[in-house]
C-alpha positions as CSV (number, residue, x, y, z in Angstrom):
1,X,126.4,120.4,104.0
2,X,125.8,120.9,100.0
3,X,124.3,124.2,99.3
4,X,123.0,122.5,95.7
5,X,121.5,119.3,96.3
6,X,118.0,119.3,98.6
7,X,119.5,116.1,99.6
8,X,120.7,115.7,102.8
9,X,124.3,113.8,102.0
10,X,124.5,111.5,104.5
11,X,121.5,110.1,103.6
12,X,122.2,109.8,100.4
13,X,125.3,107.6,100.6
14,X,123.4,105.5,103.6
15,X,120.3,105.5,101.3
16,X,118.2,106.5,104.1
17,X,116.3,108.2,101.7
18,X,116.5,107.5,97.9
19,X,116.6,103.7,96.5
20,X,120.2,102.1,96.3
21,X,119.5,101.4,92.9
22,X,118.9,105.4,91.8
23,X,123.0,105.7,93.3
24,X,125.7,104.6,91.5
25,X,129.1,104.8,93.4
26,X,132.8,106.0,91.2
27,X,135.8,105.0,93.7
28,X,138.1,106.8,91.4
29,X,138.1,108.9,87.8
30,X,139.9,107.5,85.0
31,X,139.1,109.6,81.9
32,X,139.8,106.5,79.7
33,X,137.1,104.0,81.3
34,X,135.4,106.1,84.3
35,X,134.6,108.5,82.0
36,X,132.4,107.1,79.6
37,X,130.6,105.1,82.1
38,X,129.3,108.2,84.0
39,X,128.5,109.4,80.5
40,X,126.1,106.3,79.8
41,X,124.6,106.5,83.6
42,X,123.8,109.6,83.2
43,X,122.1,109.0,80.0
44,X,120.1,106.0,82.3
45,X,119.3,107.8,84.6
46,X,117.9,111.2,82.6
47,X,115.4,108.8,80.8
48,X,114.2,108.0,83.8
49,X,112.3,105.0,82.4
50,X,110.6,104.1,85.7
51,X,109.9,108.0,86.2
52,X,111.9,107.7,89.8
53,X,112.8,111.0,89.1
54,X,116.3,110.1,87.7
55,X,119.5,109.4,90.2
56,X,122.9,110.5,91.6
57,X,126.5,109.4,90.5
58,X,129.1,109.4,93.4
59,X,132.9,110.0,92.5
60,X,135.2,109.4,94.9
61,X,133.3,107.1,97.0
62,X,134.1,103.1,96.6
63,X,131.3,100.6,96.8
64,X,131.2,97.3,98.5
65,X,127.9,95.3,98.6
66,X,126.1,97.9,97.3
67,X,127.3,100.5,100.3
68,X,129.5,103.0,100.7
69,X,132.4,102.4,101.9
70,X,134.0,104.7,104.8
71,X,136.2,106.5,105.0
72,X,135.4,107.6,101.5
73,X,138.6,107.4,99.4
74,X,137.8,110.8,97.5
75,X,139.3,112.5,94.6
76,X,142.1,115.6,94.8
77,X,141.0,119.6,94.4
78,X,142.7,119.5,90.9
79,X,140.8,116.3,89.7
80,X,137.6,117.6,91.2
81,X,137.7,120.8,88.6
82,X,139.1,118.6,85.6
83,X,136.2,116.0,86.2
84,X,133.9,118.9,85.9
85,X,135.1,120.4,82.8
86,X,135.6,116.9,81.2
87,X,131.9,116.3,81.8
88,X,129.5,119.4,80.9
89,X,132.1,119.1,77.8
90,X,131.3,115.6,77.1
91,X,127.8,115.8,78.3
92,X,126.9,118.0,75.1
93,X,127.3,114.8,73.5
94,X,124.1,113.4,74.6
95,X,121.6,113.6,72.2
96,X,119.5,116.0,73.3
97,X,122.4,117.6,75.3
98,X,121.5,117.0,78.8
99,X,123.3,118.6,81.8
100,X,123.0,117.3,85.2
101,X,124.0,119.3,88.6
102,X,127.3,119.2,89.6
103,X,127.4,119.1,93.3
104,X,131.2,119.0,94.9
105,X,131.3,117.3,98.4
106,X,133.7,117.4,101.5
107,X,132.8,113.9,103.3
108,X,135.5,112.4,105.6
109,X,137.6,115.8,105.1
110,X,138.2,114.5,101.9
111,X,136.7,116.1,98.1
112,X,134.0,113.8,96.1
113,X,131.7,114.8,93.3
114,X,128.1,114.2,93.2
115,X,126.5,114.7,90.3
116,X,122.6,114.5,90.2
117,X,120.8,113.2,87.3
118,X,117.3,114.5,87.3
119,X,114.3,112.8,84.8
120,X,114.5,114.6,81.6
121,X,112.1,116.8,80.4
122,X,113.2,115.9,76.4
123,X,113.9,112.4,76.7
124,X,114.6,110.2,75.6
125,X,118.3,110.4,75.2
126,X,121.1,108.4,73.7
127,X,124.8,108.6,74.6
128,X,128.1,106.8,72.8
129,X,129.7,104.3,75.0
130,X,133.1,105.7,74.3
131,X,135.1,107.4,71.5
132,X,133.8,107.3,68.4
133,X,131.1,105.0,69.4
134,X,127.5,104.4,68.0
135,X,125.0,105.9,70.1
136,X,122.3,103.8,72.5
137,X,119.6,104.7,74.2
138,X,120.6,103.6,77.9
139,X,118.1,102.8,81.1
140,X,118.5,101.9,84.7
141,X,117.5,98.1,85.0
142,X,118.2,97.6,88.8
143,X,121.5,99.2,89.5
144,X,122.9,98.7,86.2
145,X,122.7,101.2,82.8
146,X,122.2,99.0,80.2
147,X,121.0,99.5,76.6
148,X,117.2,99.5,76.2
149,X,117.3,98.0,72.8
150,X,119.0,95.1,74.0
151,X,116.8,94.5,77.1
152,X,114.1,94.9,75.0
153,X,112.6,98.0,76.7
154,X,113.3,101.0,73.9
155,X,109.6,100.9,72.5
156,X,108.6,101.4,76.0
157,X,111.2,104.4,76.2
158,X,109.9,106.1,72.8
159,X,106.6,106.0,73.8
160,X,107.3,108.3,76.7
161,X,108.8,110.4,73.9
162,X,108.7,114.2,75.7
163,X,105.7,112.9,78.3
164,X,106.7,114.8,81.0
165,X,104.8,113.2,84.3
166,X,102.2,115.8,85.5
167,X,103.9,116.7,88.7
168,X,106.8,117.5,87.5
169,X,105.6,119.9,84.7
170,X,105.2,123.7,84.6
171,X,102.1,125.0,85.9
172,X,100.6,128.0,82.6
173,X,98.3,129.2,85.9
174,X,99.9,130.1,88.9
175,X,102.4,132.5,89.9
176,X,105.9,132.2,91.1
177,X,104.4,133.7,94.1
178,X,101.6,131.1,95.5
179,X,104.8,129.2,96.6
180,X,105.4,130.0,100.2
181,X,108.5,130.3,100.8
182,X,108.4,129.6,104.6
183,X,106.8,126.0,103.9
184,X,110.1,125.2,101.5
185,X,112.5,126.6,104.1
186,X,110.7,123.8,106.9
187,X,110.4,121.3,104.5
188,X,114.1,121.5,104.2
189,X,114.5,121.7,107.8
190,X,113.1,118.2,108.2
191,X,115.3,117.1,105.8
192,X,118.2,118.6,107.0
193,X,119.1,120.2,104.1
194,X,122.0,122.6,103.0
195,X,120.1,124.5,100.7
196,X,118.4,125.7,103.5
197,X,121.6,128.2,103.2
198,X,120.6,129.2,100.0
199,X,118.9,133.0,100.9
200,X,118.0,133.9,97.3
201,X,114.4,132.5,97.0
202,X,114.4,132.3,92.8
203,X,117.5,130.4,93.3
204,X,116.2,128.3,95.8
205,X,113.3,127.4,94.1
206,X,115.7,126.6,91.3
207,X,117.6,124.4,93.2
208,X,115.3,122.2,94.4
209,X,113.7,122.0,91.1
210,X,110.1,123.3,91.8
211,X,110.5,126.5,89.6
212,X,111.5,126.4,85.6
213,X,111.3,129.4,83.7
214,X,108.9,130.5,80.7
215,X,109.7,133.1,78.9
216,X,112.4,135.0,80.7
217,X,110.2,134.7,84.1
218,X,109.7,131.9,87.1
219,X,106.6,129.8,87.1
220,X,106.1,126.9,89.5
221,X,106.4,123.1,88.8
222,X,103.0,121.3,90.1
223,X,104.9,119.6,92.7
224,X,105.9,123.4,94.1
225,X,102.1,123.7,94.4
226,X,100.9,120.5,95.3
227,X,103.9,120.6,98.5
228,X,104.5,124.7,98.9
229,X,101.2,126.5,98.3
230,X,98.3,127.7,101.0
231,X,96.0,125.6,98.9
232,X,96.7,123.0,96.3
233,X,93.3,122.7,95.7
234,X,92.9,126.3,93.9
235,X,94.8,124.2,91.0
236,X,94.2,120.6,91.7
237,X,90.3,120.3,92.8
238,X,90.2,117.3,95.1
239,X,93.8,117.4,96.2
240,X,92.7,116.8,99.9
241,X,91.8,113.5,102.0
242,X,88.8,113.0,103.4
243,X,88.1,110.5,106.2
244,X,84.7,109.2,106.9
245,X,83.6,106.9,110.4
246,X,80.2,104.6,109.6
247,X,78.7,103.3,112.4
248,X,77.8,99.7,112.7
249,X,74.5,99.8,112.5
250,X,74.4,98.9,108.5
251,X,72.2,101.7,107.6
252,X,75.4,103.8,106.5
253,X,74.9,106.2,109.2
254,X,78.4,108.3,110.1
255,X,79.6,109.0,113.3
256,X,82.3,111.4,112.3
257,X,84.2,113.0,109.4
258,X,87.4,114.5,108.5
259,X,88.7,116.9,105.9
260,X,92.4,117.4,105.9
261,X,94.1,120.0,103.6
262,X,97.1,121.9,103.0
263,X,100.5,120.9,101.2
264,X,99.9,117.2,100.8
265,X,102.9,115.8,102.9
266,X,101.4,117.8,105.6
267,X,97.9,116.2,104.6
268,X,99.4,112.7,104.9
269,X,101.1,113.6,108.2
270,X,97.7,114.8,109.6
271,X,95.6,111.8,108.2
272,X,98.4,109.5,109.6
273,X,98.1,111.2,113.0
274,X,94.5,110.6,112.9
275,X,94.3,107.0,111.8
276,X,97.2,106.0,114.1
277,X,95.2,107.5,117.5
278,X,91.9,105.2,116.3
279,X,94.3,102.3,116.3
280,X,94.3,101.1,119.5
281,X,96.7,98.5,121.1
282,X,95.6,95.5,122.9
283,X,97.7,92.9,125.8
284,X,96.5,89.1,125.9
285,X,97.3,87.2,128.3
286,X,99.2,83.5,126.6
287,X,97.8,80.7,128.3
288,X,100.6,79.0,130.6
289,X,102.8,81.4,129.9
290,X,104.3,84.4,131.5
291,X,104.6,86.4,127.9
292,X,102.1,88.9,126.9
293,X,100.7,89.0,123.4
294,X,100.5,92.5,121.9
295,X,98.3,93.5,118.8
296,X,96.4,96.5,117.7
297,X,93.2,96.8,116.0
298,X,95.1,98.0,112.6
299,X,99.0,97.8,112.4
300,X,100.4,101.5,112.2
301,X,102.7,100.1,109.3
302,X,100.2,98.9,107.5
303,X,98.1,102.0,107.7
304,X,101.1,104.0,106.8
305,X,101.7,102.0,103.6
306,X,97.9,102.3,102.9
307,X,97.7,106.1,102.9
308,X,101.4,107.0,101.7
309,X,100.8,104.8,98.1
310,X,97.2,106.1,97.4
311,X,98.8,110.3,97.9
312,X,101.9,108.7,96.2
313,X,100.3,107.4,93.2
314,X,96.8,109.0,92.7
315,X,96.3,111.0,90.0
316,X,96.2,115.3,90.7
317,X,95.6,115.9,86.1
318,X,91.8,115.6,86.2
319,X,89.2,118.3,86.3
320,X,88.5,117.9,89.4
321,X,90.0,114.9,90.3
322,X,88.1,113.5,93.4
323,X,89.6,113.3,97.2
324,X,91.5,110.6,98.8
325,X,88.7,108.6,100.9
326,X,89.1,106.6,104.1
327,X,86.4,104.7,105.1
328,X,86.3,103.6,108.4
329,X,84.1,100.7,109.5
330,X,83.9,98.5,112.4
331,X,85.2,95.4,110.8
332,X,87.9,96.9,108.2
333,X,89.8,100.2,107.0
334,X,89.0,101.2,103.2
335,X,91.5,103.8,101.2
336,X,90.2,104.7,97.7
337,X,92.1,106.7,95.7
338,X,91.5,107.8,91.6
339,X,92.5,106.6,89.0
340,X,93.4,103.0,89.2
341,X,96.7,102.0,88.9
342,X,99.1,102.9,85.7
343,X,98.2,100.2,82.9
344,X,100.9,96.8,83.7
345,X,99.8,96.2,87.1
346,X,97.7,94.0,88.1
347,X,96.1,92.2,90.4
348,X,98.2,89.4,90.8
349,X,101.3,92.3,91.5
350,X,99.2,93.4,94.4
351,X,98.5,90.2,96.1
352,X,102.6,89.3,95.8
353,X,101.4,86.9,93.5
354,X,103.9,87.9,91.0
355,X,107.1,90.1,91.0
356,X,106.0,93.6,90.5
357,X,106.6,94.8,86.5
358,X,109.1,98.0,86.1
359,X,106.3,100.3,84.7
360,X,106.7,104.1,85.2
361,X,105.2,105.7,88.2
362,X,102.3,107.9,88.1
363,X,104.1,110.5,89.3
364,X,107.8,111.3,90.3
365,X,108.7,114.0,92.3
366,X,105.9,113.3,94.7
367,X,107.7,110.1,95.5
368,X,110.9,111.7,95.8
369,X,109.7,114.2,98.3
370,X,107.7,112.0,100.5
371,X,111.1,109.5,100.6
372,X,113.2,112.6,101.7
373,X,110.6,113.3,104.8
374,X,110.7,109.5,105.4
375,X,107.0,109.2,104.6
376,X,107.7,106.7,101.6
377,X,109.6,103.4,101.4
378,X,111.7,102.5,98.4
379,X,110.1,101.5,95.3
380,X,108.5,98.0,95.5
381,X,108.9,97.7,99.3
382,X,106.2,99.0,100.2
383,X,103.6,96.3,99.8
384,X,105.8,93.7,101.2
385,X,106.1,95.8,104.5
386,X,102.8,96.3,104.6
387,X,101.2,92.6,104.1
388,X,104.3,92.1,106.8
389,X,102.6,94.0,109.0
390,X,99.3,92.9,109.3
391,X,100.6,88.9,109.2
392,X,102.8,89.9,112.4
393,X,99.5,91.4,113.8
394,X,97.8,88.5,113.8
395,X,95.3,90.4,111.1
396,X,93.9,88.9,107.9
397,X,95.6,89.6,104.5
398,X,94.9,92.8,102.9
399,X,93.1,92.7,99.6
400,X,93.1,95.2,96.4
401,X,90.7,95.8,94.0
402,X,89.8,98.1,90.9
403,X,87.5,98.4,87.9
404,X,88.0,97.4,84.4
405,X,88.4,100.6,83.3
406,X,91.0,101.6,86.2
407,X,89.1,104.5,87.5
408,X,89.9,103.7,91.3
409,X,92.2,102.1,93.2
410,X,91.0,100.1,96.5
411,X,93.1,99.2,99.6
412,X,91.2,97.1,102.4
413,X,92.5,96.2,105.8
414,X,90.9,93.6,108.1
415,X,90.6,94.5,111.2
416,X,92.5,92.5,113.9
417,X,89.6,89.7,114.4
418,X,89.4,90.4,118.3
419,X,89.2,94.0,118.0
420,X,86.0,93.0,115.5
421,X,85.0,91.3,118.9
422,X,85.5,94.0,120.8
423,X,83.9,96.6,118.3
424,X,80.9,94.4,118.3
425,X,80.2,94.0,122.0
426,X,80.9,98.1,122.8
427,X,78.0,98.0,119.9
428,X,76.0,95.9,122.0
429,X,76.3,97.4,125.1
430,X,75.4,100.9,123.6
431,X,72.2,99.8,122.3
432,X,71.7,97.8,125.6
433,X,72.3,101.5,127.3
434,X,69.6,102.7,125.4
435,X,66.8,99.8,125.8
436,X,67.2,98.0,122.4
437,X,67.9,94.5,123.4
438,X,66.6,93.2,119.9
439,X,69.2,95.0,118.4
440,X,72.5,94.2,121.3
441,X,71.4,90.7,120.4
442,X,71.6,91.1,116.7
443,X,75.1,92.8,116.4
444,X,76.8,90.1,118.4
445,X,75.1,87.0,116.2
446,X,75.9,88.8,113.2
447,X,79.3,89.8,113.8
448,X,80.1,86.1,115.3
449,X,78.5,84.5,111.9
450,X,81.7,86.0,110.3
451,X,84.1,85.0,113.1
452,X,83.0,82.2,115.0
453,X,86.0,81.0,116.4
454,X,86.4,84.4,118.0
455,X,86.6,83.5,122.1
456,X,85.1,86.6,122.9
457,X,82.1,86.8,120.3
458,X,81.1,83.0,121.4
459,X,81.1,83.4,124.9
460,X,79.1,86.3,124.8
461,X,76.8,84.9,122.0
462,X,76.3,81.8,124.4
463,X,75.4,84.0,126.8
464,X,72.9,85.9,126.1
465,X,71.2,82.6,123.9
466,X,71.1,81.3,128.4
467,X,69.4,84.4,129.0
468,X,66.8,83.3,126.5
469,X,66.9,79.7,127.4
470,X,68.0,78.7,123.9
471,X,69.6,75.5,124.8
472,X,69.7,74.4,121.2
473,X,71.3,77.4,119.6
474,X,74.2,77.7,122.3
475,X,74.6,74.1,121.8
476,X,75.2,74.7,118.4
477,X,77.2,77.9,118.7
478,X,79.4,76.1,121.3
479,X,80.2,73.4,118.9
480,X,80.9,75.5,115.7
481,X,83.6,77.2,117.8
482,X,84.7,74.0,118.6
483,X,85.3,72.7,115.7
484,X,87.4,76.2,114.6
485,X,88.7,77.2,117.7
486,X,92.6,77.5,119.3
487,X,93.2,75.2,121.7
488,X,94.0,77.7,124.7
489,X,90.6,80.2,123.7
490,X,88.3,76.7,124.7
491,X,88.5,76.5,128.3
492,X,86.7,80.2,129.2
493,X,84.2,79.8,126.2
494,X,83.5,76.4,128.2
495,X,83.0,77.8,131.3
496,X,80.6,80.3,129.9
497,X,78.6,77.4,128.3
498,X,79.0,75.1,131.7
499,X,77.4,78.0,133.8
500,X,74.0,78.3,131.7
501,X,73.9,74.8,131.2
502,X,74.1,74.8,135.7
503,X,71.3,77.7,135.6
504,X,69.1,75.2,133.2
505,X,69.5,72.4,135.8
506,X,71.5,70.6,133.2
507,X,74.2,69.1,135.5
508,X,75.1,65.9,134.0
509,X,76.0,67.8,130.4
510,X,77.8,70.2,132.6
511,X,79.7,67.8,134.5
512,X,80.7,66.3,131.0
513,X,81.8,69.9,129.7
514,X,83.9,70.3,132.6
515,X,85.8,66.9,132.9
516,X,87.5,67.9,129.2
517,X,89.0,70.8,130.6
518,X,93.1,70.3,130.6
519,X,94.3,70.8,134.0
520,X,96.3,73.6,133.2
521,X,94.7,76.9,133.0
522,X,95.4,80.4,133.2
523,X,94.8,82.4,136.5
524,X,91.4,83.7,135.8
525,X,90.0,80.2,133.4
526,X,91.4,78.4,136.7
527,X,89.3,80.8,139.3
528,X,86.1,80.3,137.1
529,X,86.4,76.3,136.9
530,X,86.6,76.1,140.4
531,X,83.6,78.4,140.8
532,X,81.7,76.1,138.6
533,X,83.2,72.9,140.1
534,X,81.8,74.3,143.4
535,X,78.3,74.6,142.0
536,X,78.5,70.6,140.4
537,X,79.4,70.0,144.3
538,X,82.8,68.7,143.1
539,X,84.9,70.4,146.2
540,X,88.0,68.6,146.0
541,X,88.1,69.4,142.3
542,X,87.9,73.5,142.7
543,X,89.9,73.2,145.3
544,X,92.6,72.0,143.0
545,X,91.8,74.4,140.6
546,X,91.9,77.1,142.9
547,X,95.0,76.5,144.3
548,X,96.4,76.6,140.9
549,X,95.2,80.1,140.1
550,X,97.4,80.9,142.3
551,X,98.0,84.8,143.2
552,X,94.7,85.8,140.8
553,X,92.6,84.2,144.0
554,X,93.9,86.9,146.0
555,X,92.8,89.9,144.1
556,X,89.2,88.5,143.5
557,X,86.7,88.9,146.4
558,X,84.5,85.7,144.8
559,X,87.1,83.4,144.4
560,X,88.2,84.6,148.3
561,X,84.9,83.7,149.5
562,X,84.4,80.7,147.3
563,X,88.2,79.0,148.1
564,X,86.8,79.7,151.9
565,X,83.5,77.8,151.5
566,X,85.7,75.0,149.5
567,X,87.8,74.5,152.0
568,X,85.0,74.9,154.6
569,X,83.2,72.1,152.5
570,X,86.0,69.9,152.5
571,X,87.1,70.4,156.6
572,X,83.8,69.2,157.6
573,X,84.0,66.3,154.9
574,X,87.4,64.8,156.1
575,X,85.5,65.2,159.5
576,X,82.4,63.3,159.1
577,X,84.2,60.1,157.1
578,X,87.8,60.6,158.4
579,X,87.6,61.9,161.8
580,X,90.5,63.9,160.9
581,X,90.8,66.7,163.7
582,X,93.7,67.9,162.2
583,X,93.1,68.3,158.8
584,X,90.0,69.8,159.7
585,X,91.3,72.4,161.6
586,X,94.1,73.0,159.0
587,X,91.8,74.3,156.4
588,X,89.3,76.0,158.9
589,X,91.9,78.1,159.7
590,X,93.0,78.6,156.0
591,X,89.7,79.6,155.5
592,X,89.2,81.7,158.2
593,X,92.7,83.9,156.2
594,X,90.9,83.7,153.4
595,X,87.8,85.5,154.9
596,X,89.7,87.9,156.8
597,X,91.3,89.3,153.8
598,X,87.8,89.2,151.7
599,X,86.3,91.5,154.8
600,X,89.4,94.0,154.5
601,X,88.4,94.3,150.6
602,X,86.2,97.1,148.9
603,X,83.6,94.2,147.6
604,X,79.8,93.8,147.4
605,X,77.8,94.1,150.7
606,X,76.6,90.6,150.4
607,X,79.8,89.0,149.6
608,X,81.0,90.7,153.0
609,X,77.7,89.7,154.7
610,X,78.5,86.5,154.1
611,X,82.1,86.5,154.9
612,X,81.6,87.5,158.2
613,X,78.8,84.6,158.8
614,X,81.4,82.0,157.4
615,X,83.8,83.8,160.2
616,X,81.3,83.1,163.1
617,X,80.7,79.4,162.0
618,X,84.5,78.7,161.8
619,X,84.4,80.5,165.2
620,X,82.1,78.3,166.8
621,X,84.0,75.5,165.1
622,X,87.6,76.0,166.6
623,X,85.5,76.9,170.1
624,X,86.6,81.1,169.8
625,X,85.4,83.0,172.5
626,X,81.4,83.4,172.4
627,X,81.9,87.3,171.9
628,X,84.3,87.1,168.8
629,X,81.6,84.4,167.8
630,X,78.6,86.6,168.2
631,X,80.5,90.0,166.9
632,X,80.9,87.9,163.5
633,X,77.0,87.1,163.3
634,X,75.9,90.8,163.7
635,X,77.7,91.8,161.5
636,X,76.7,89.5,158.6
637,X,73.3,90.7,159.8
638,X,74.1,94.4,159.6
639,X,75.2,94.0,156.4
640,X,72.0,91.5,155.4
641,X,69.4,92.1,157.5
642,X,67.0,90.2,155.3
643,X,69.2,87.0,155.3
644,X,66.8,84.6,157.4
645,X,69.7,82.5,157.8
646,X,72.1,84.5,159.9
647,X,69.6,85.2,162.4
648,X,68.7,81.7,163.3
649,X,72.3,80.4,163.2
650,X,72.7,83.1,166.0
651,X,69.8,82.0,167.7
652,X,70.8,78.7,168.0
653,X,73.8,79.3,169.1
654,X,72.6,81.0,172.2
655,X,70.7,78.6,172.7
656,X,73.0,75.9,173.2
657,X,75.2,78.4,175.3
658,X,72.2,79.4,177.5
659,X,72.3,75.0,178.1
């Protein structure tokens, strides 16, 4: 492993953790072509137009589609010394000189050279193309070091004439000593680095570039502080993110908040953490289907993105500048972070409207860093992944925003619509908890006027409009969802609309309701429809529905008892107009399997009450003995002593044996 380079080799020729286009790859040196070309990358790269934080050059290595290629071919001991010398020789020609960090390599037990090219503090730079050459000024475009006078793009590089970005310069107020060194030593254990060899700590700090020196002494770089120190804040007020919970009662009340502080990787980590256990993953059930749809109330991706851009590209110059914020509401996630974005982007860029421009970032070892700990993407991939995310999720688009004068920078994600749902009916069922039905009513109208073809929300809604006896406004709820519903989410919201329209004695509109349903449901939408075929006295029709439920009828004491009484129904039917022994006794004795395993359930007292009089009938039916007969009736009796019904059945039966 390099003792020189932070980097972590391997991942820097797999580009696990710097941008493919910051590595350029040498398969061989020539000092007659090779040469000059590493002269005019480095040149590119120490502008550092995009403020990337520069790049490496790779000799020895061959590229093929923009990867490595391996077994690396490598370069001999001899031409590994003469490279060297040729360049910091040849490197003096750059105007300013500019030397890079020679790192020399063993990779495949053979030599290479990597030579990193960090962003110049003196830019910009211009380097000849070969011998006796006029001098350019030379950029990265993509993977390429072209000429920014041709491309267009020198103005651009002049203006940034000496600009060093803020985290990257010297800090005139802190001491060589607020870095910790135990913090630098772990960040290069997660990052597997070889400097982590390194025991001098001047040197390391040196080394990984978060030290310069002033004056014949060590001060540290702002990114030293902002990663190494106890508290960034002593030189960056508002260096710290702050997470605040509002409840959903639209008063701006908060639930909960969190402050999280220290080096700002381990801020983000800690934030991330946070945000990640509040995202909470849901299983639905796909209609006629055996698959199971996952989604979680706000994609762990997408969050990620969120929170790694706004540390990434917020602003730590200002006096003070204020704290990341996180606002967490029941219908959406908000991360603000100051200032806006750098002048050239705009909205359009955000919404992947438009390819995003090549302006410099904000800041550019922060970036770096965060890449190395595999907390940042690449440059311009973030966004993608994360409107990726949320569109795999099932979620609504994300949506940016900022003032005229780019003084924040706004980052809103929807939440999944069914965990709105859900949000809004735990809501409901607090305030229920605590006597306000006025207010349970409210929150679920008001969150399903923003997503009325949510299943959950309108079935719910309905519901508690029956418990009012608002005919009308179910009617009209049920028909809005209609209108923007999926087809497999109609069937339940159906059968909740079918049941209060059966508790408002409205049968035929019932009856109509329930002859649209497909006749393929899932298990539970199957049980239900029967249920409610039941009550329209359409036997034969939840006994279909039943049967197609299938295995759900067996773990649900109701639709036990109610298959039982369907089938109960439709043995003495085939026996009245049929006189169809047979069948009769067929499903009596299904029945009476049915009841049997409702008994042997932990169910209501009544359900079982009743179970056990369905027993004794069926009993008396198929002619059991008098005593299994009788057992069955005092039982139900035991249970429901107030059931008028079991008692006289029993009675009579006595009767006609006492005949």
């Amino acid at each position: 492993m390099s003792t020189i380079l932070p980097i972590n080799i391997e991942d820097l020729l797999n580009h696990r953790s710097v941008e493919s286009a910051r590595v350029e790859f040498k398969a061989s040196w020539d000092e007659k072509t090779t040469s000059h070309q590493v002269i005019k990358s480095i040149c590119a790269f120490a502008n550092d137009l995009q403020n990337l934080n520069g790049g490496y050059i790779v000799i020895g290595v061959a590229e093929e589609n923009g990867a490595a290629v391996r077994p690396v071919k490598g370069i001999t001991a001899e031409s590994l010394d003469a490279v060297q010398r040729w360049l910091r020789g040849h490197c003096n020609e750059i105007d300013p000189p500019y030397q890079p960090v020679f790192s020399p390599e063993v990779v495949d037990t053979r030599n290479i050279l990597v030579i990193w090219v960090p962003g110049s503090d003196v830019r910009p730079h211009k380097a000849p193309d070969g011998p006796k050459t006029r001098k350019k000024y030379y950029v990265r475009i993509g993977s390429e070091s072209v000429d920014a006078e041709a491309n267009g793009v020198l103005p651009q590089l002049l203006q940034m004439t000496a600009r060093v970005p803020f985290d990257d310069r010297r800090s005139l107020t802190a001491r060589i000593e607020d870095l910790r060194e135990s913090k630098v030593r772990e960040f290069l254990n997660d990052i597997n680095s070889g400097l982590l060899e390194e025991n001098n700590q001047r040197e390391l700090y040196r080394k990984l570039q978060i030290s310069a020196q002033v004056n014949g002494h060590d001060v540290p770089k702002n990114i030293g502080l902002l990663m190494f120190s106890t508290d960034p804040e002593t030189w960056f007020p508002g260096a710290r993110i702050e997470i605040v919970q509002f409840a959903a009662d639209g008063a701006g009340n908060v639930i909960e908040e969190k402050v999280f502080r220290g080096g700002i990787h381990e801020q983000l980590r800690n934030a991330l953490q946070y945000l990640e256990n509040i995202s909470s993953q849901h299983l639905e059930k796909r209609t006629n289907s055996f698959l199971v749809k996952s989604w979680v109330s706000y994609p762990v991706q997408a969050l990620r993105e969120a929170l790694v851009n706004a540390v990434y590209h917020r602003g730590y110059e200002g006096t003070p500048e204020p704290p990341i914020k996180v606002y967490l509401y029941s219908d959406r996630i908000e991360v603000i972070s100051y200032p806006g974005p750098v002048p050239g982007i705009e909205e359009k860029h955000l919404a992947q409207l438009s390819p995003m421009p090549p302006v410099p970032a904000r800041n550019r070892r922060i970036g770096e860093f965060l890449k190395e700990l595999k907390l940042a993407e690449g440059r311009g991939t973030g966004l993608p992944k994360l409107f990726k995310a949320m569109r795999n999720n099932g979620s609504p688009e994300p949506s940016f925003d900022f003032d005229s004068g780019r003084t924040y920078f706004r980052v809103t994600l929807p939440a999944h619509p069914e965990y709105v749902a859900i949000s809004a009916m735990r809501d409901a069922a607090y305030m229920r908890a605590i006597g306000d039905q006025e207010g349970a009513f409210a929150r679920i109208r008001e969150a399903w006027k923003q997503r009325s073809g949510s299943p959950s929300l309108t079935a719910e809604l309905i519901r508690l409009q029956g418990m009012r006896h608002d005919m009308t406004e179910a009617r009209k709820c049920f028909d809005e969802f209609l209108s923007c519903a999926s087809d497999p989410f109609i069937p339940h919201v159906s059968n909740v609309f079918i049941e209060i329209l059966l508790n408002e004695r409205m049968n035929e509109e019932a009856k109509e309701i329930l002859d649209k349903l497909p006749s393929f449901l899932s298990s539970d939408e199957a049980c239900d429809t029967a249920i409610l075929s039941r009550r329209l006295g359409q036997q034969a029709i939840a006994h279909r529905y039943f049967e197609r439920a299938g295995d759900a009828v067996l773990h649900n004491a109701r639709a036990l008892l109610e298959f039982a009484q369907t089938k109960i129904a439709l043995a003495q039917d085939v026996l009245h107009k049929n006189r169809d022994r047979e069948t009769n006794n067929r499903l009596l004795r299904e029945a009476r399997e049915l009841l049997e395993r409702v008994i042997r359930m932990e169910t209501e007292t009544v359900r079982q009450a009743w179970a056990w009089r369905e027993l004794g009938r069926i009993g008396n039916w198929l002619k059991h003995p008098a005593t299994e007969i009788e057992t069955a009736y005092k039982n139900a009796i035991r249970l429901l002593p107030g059931e008028r019904r079991f008692q006289d059945e029993l009675a009579k039966l006595k009767e006609r044996r006492r005949r």
